[in-house]
C-alpha positions as a printed Julia matrix, in Angstrom:
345×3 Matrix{Float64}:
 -14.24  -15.35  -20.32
 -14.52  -17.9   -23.1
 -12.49  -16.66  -26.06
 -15.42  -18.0   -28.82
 -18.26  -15.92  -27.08
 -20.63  -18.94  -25.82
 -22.1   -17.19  -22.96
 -25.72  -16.22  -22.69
 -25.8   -12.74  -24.39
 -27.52   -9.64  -23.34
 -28.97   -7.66  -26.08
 -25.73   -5.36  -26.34
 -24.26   -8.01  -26.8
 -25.52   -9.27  -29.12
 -25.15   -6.47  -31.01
 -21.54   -6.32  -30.18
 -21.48  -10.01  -31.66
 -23.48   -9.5   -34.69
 -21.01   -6.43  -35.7
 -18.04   -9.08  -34.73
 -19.41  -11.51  -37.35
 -19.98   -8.73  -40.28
 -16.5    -7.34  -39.81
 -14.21   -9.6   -39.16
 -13.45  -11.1   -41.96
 -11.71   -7.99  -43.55
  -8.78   -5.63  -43.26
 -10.47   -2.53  -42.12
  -9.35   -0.98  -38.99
 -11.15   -1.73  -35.83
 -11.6     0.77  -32.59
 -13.2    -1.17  -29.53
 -13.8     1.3   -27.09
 -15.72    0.85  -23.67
 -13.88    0.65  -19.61
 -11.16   -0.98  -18.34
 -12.09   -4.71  -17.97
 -15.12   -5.19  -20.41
 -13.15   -7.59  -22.23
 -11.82   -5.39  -25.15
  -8.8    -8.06  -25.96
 -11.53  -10.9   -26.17
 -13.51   -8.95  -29.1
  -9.82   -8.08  -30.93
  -9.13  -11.83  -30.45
 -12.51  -12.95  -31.71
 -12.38  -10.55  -34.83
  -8.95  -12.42  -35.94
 -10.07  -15.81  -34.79
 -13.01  -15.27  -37.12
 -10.87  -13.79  -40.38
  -8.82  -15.23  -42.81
  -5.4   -14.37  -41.08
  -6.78  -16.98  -38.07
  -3.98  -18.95  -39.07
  -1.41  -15.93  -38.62
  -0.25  -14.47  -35.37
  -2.28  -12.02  -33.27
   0.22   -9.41  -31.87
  -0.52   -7.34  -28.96
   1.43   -4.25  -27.78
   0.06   -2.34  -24.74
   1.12    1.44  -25.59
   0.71    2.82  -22.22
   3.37    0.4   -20.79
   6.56    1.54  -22.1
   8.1     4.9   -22.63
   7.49    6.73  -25.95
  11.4     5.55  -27.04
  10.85    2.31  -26.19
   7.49    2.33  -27.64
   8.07    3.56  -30.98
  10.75    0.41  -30.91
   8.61   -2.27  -29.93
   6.32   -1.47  -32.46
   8.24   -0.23  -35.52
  11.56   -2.29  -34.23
  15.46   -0.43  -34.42
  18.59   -1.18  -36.59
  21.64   -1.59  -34.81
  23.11    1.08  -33.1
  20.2     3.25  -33.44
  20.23    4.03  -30.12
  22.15    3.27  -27.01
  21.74   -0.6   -26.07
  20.91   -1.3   -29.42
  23.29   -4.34  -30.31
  21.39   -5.48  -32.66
  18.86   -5.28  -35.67
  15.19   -6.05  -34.3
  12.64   -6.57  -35.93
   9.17   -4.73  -34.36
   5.8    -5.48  -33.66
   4.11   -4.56  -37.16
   6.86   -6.92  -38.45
   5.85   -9.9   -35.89
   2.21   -9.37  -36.76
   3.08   -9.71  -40.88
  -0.08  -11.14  -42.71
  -1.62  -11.26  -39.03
  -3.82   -8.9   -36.5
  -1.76   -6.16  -34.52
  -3.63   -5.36  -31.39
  -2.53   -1.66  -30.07
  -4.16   -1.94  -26.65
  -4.54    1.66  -24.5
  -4.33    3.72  -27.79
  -5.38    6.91  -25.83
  -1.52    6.85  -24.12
   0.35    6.62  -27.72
   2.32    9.86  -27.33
   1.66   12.44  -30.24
   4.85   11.83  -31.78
   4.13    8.38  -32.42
   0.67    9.21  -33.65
   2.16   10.64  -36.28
   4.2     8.29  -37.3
   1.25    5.24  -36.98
  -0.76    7.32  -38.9
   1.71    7.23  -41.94
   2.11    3.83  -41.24
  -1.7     2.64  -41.73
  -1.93    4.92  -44.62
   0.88    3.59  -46.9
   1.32    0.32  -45.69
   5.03    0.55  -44.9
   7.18    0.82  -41.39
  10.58    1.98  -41.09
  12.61    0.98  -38.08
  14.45    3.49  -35.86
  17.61    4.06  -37.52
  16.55    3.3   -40.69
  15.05    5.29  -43.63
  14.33    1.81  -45.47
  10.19    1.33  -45.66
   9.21   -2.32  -44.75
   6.17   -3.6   -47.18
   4.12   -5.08  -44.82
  -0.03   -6.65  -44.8
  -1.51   -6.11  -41.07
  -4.6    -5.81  -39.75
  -4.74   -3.3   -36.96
  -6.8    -3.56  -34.08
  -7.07   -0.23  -31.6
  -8.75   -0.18  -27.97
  -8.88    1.98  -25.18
 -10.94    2.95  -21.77
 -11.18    6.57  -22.79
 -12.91    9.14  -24.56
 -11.41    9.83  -27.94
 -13.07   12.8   -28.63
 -12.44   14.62  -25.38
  -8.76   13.58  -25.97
  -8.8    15.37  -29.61
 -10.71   18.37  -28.27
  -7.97   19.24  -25.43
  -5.46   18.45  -27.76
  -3.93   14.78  -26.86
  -5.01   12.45  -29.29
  -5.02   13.3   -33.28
  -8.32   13.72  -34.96
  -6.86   12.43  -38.5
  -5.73    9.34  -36.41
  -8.84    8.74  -34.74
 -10.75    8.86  -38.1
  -8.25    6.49  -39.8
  -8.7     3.8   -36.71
 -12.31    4.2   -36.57
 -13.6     2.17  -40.29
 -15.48    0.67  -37.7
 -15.83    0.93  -34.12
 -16.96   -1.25  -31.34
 -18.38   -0.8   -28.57
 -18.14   -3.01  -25.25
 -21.04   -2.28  -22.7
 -19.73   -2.95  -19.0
 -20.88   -5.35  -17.14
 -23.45   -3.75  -15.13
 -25.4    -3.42  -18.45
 -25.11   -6.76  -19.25
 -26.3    -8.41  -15.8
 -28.06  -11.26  -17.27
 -24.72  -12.61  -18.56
 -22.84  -12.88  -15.04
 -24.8   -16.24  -14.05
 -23.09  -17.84  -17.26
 -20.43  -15.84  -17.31
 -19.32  -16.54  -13.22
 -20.2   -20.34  -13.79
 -18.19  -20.5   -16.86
 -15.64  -18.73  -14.91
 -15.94  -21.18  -12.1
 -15.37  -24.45  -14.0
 -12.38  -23.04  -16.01
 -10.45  -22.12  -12.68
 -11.39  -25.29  -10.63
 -10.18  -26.94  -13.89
  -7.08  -25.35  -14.14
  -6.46  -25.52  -10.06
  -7.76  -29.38   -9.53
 -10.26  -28.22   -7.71
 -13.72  -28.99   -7.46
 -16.55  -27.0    -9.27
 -18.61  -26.13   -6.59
 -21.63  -24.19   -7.49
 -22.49  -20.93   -5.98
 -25.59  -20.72   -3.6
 -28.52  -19.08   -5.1
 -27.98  -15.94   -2.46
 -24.06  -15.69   -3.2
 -25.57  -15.47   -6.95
 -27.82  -13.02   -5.96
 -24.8   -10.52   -4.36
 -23.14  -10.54   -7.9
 -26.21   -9.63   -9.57
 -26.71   -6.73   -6.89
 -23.22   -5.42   -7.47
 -22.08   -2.73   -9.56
 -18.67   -4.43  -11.5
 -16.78   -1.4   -11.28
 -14.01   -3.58  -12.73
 -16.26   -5.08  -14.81
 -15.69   -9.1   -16.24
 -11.82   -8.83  -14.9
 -13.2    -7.84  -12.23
 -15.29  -10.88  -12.23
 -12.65  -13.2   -13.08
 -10.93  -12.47   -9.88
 -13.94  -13.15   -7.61
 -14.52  -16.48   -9.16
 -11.01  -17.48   -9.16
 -10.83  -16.45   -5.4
 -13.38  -18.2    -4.47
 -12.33  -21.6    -6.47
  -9.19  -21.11   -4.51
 -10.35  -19.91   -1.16
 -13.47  -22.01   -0.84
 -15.14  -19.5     1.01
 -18.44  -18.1    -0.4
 -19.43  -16.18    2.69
 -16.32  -14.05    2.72
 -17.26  -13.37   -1.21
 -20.68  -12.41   -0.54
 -19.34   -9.94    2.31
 -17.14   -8.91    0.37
 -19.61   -7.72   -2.55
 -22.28   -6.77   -0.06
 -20.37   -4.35    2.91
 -16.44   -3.71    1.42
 -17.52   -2.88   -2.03
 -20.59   -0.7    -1.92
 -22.97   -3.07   -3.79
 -26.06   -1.69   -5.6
 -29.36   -2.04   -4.64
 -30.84   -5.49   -5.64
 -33.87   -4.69   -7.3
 -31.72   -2.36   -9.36
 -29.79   -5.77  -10.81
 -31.6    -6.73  -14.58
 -33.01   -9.9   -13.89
 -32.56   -9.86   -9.91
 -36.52  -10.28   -9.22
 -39.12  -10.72  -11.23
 -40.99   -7.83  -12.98
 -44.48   -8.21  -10.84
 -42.45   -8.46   -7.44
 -41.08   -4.87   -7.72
 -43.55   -2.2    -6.38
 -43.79    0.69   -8.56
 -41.57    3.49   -7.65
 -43.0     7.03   -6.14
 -43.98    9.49   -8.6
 -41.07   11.63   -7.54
 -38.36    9.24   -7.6
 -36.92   10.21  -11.12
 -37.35   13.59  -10.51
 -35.34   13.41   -7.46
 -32.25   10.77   -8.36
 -32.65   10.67  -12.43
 -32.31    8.07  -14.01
 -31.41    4.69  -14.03
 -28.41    5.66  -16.2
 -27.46    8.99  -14.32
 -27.89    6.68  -10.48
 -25.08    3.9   -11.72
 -22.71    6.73  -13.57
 -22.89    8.78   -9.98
 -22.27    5.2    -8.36
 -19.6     5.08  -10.56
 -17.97    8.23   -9.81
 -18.6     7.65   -6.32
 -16.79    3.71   -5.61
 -13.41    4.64   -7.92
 -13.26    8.13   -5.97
 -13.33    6.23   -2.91
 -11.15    3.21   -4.21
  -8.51    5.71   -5.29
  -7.88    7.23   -2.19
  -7.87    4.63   -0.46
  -5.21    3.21   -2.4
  -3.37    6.43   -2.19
  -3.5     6.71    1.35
  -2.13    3.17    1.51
   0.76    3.98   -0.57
   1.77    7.31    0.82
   0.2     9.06   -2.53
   3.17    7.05   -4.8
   1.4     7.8    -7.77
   3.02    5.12   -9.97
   2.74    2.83   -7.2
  -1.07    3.29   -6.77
  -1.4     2.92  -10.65
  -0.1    -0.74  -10.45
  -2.48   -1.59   -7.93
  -4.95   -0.69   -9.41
  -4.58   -2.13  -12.72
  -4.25    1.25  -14.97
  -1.53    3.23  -16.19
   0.09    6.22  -14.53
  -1.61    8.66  -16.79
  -4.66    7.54  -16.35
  -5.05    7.82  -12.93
  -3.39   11.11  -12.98
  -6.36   12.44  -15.61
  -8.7     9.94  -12.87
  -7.75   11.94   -9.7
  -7.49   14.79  -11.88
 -11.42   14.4   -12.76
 -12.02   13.28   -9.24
 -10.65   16.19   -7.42
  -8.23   14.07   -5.61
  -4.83   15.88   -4.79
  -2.23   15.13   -2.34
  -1.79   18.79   -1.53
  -5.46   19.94   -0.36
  -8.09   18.1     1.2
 -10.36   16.05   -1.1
 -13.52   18.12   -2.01
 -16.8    15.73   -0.96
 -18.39   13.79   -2.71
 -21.53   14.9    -4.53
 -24.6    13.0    -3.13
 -27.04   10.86   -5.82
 -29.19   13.64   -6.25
 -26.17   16.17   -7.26
């Protein structure tokens, strides 16, 4: 995904854009909310591309990939002998991202302790490393994102509602990619010059049917997702494998359901009944949804021998959230998975 935005938009967007261009060029906080893959960490990197602290570093910490101790160290940084290890004084991320844009990526996995302590941070401006009581003056711009839902974190209790107010000045959100279909023709070909580019290969465009099979599919991973088919096939050369691959081993959506697939006048009508009987078009991809990661899950948990942390690398997402995932899903090594609902559940 091109880092300055150039595809062709859909209209979310191009709302998503337009709020980019009013608020970047500020110090407000920023949320970006919206699923794993969207491309939340191109939006952060556009809104400090775009602001006077361009020229500055952009700082990213991902605060679901460390341990609360280390966590609170990467980001406020430790004096020496603060803790066990600690040779040295170190200076943290806030400190590394001075005058700049800190990123905190997965904000929804920032245990409560160090909520606390971020909080007091954005409010007065200083940090204080671990084993220190000395506050650090420092001028950052602080970036939040995360794949969940913030306010069903602060109603059971995980996530701090003074905290969430504080990040959200303003809040953006991303719109997967299965909203956005009219953007994966640019997006893919985009995609498929960069990697041939980058590989020495040649930039061999897609056929108008393998084009066709990324329209019709649903992008559970969304634009990372994406990413990886295009670089595969820039690598692999093989566009049939691709298409079967969207098609039969990835449950693809029905074509005419793709934005922009056909025409307008070449889809019939549907039967009166339809929306009465599946919902709508909304409630049919969410279900979809539920349906493909229940059955990606367990298939990678089955593969794995249900190793939790093991499964949670593979599939790109931290250990708590696919505990809170299978959780949601019903999935649990000790009973038998419940079934899945049908579409009109």
């Amino acid at each position: 995904m091109s880092s300055q935005m150039s595809w062709t938009l859909s209209r979310a967007m191009q709302r998503v854009v337009a709020m980019v261009a009013r608020v970047a060029d500020c110090d407000a906080t920023v949320l970006i909310t919206g699923e794993s893959g969207v491309g939340k960490e191109v939006i952060a990197r556009e809104l400090h591309r775009r602001s006077s602290r361009h020229d500055r570093r952009f700082v990213k910490v991902n605060c679901a990939a460390l341990p609360s101790e280390l966590l609170e160290s990467e980001m406020f940084g430790h004096e020496r002998g603060a803790f066990t290890g600690a040779e040295s004084a170190t200076a943290g991320k806030f400190e590394a991202a001075n005058h700049g844009t800190l990123m905190l990526d997965e904000i929804g996995e920032m245990p409560a302790t160090l909520q606390a302590k971020l909080l007091h941070v954005l409010e007065d401006g200083h940090v204080s490393r671990v084993g220190s009581n000395e506050p650090i003056a420092l001028d950052v711009r602080v970036i939040a994102a995360t794949n969940q839902s913030v306010p069903e974190m602060i109603a059971s209790g995980r996530f701090r509602e003074d905290l969430y107010y504080r990040l959200q000045v303003i809040e953006i959100d991303v719109p997967p990619l299965r909203d956005r279909r009219e953007e994966i023709p640019t997006l893919a070909n985009d995609m498929l010059r960069g990697f041939a580019a980058r590989e020495g290969r040649d930039a061999v465009p897609m056929s108008a049917s393998a084009m066709e099979a990324l329209l019709a599919y649903h992008w559970p991973g969304n634009v990372r997702e994406l990413e990886n088919v295009m670089q595969r096939y820039v690598l692999l050369g093989d566009e049939e494998m691709i298409v079967d691959e969207l098609t039969r081993g990835r449950s693809a959506v029905p074509a005419a359901a793709a934005a922009g697939a056909a025409p307008a006048a070449a889809v019939s009508p549907p039967p009166g009944g339809l929306l009465q009987e599946f919902g709508t078009l909304p409630d049919l991809a969410r279900r979809a949804t539920i349906r493909v990661e229940r059955e990606m899950i367990a298939r990678v948990l089955a593969v794995v021998r249900w190793n939790r942390r093991r499964a949670a690398r593979m599939l790109g997402v931290s250990y708590k959230t696919l505990l809170n995932k299978m959780k949601a899903l019903g999935l649990d090594a000790d009973a038998p998975a419940p079934a899945v609902p049908d579409l009109q559940g």
